[in-house]
C-alpha positions as CSV (number, residue, x, y, z in Angstrom):
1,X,29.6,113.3,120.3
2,X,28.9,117.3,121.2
3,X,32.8,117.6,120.0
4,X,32.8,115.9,116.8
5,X,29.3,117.5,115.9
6,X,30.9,120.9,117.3
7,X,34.1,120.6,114.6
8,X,31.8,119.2,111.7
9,X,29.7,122.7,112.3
10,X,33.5,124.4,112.5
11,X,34.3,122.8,109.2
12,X,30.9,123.4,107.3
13,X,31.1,127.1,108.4
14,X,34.6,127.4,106.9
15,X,33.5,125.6,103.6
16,X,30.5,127.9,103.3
17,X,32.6,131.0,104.4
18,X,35.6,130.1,102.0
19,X,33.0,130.1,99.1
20,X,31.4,133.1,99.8
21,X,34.6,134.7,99.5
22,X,35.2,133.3,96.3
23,X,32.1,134.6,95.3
24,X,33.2,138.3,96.5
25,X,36.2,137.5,94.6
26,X,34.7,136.4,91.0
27,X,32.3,139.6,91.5
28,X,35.3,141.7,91.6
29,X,37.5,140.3,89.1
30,X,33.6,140.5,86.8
31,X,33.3,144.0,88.1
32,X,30.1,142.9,88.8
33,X,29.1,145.5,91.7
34,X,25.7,144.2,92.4
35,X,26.5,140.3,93.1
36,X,29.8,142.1,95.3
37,X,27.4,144.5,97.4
38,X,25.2,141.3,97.8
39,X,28.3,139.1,99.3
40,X,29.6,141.8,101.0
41,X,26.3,142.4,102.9
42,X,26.3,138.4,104.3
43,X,30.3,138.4,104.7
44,X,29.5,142.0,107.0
45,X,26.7,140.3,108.9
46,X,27.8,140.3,113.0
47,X,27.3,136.6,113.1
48,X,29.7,135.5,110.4
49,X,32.4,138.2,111.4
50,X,32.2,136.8,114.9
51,X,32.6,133.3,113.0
52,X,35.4,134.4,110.5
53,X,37.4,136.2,113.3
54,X,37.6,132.8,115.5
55,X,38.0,130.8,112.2
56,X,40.9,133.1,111.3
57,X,39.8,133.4,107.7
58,X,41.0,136.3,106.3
59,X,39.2,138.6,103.1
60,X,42.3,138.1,100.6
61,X,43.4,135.6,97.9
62,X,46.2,133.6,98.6
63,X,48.4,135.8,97.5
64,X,47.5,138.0,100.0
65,X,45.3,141.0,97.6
66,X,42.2,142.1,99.3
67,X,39.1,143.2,97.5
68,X,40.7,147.0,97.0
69,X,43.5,144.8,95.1
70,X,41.4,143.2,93.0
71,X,39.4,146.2,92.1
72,X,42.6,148.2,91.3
73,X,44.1,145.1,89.5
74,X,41.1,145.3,86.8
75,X,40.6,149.3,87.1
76,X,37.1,149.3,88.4
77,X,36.6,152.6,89.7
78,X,32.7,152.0,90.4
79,X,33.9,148.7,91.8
80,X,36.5,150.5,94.3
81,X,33.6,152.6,95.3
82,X,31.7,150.1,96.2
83,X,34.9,148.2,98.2
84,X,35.6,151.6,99.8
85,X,31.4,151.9,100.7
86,X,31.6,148.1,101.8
87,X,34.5,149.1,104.6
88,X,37.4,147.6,102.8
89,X,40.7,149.4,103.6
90,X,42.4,150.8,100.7
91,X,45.6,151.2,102.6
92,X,46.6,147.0,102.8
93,X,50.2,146.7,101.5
94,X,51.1,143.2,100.1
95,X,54.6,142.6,100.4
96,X,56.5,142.5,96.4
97,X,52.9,144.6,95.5
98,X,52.0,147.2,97.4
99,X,49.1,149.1,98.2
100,X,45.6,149.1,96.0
101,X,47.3,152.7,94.4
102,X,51.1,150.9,93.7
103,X,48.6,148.3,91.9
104,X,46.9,150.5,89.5
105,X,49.7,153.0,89.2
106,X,51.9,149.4,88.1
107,X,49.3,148.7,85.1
108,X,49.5,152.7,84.1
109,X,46.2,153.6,85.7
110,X,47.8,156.7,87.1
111,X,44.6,159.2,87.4
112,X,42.6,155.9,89.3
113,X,46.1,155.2,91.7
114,X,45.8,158.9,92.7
115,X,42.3,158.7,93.3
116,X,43.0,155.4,95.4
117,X,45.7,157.5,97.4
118,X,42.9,160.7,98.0
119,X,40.5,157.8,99.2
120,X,43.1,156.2,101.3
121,X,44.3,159.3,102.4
122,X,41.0,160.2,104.1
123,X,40.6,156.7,105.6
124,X,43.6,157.5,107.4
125,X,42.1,161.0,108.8
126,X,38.7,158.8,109.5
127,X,40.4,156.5,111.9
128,X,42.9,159.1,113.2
129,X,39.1,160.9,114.0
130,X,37.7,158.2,115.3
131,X,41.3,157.1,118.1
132,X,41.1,160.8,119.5
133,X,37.3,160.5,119.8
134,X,37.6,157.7,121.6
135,X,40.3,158.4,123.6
136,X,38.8,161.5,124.8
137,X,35.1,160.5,124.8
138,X,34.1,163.8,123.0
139,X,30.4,165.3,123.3
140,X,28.1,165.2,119.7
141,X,29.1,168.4,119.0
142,X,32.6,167.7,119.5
143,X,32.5,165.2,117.4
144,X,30.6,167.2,114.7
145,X,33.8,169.7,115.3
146,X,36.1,166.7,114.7
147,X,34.2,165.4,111.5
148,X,34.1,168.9,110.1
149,X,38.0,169.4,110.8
150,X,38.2,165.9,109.2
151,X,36.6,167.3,106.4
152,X,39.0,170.3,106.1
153,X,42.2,167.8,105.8
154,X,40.5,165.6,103.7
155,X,39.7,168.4,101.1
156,X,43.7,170.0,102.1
157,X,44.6,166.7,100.7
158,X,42.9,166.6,97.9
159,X,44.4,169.9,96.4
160,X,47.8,168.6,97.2
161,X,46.9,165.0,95.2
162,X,45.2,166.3,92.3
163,X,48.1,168.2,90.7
164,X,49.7,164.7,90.4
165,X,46.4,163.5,88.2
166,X,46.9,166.0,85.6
């Protein structure tokens, strides 16, 4: 009885969990950034991530495009923001697709794929940041160092991306 009452729970949780990322879906495809912060902020909560991971349910359609996809695929800028805020990677390829960027840059959104590419770009210098933190177990002010060298890439990057824009 405990196992059958343990895999109905298992199976109610991945209903519910499923929806709710439908839910984050239609707000994205609606570019509705409210209703997307509002999912995003149960989908986020420790409890379900704990849940999800275990379930192995994935953030991503089934053809494999993650919120940053979707908000590329429709040219939300405000949206990406608020995908980018939320802790969604903008650097998820999808094989035949690409990355967020390829995405716009494929409908002719070229100034928004460039701006995807700055933003992914300093994601990548954020978790580079973060590994050597870690691995060395730097003080505060290290790590204010570290942030503040971060910082210095990020805007290195930036001049060398936004020739391509104009």
């Amino acid at each position: 009885m405990a196992l059958a009452s343990q895999v109905q729970a298992r199976n109610n949780f991945n209903k519910a969990a499923e929806h709710l990322k439908e839910e984050i879906f239609s707000a994205l495809r609606l570019g509705n950034i409210f209703e997307f912060k509002e999912r995003m902020k149960l989908w986020n909560d420790e409890k379900v991530q704990r849940a999800v991971e275990q379930s192995g349910i994935k953030l991503a359609d089934k053809r494999g495009f993650s919120p940053a996809h979707y908000a590329a695929l429709h040219g939300h800028r405000e949206t990406m923001i608020a995908v980018k805020e939320a802790g969604i990677s903008l650097q998820d390829r999808v094989d035949g697709i690409g990355t967020p960027a390829d995405v716009a840059r494929s409908l002719c959104y070229e100034n928004f794929a460039v701006q995807i590419e700055i933003w992914a770009e300093q994601e990548k210098v954020a978790e580079e940041a973060a590994k050597v933190i870690e691995r060395f177990d730097y003080s505060a002010q290290s790590k204010s160092d570290i942030a503040r060298s971060a910082q210095t890439i990020n805007n290195e990057a930036l001049e060398v991306l936004l020739p391509k824009a104009a």
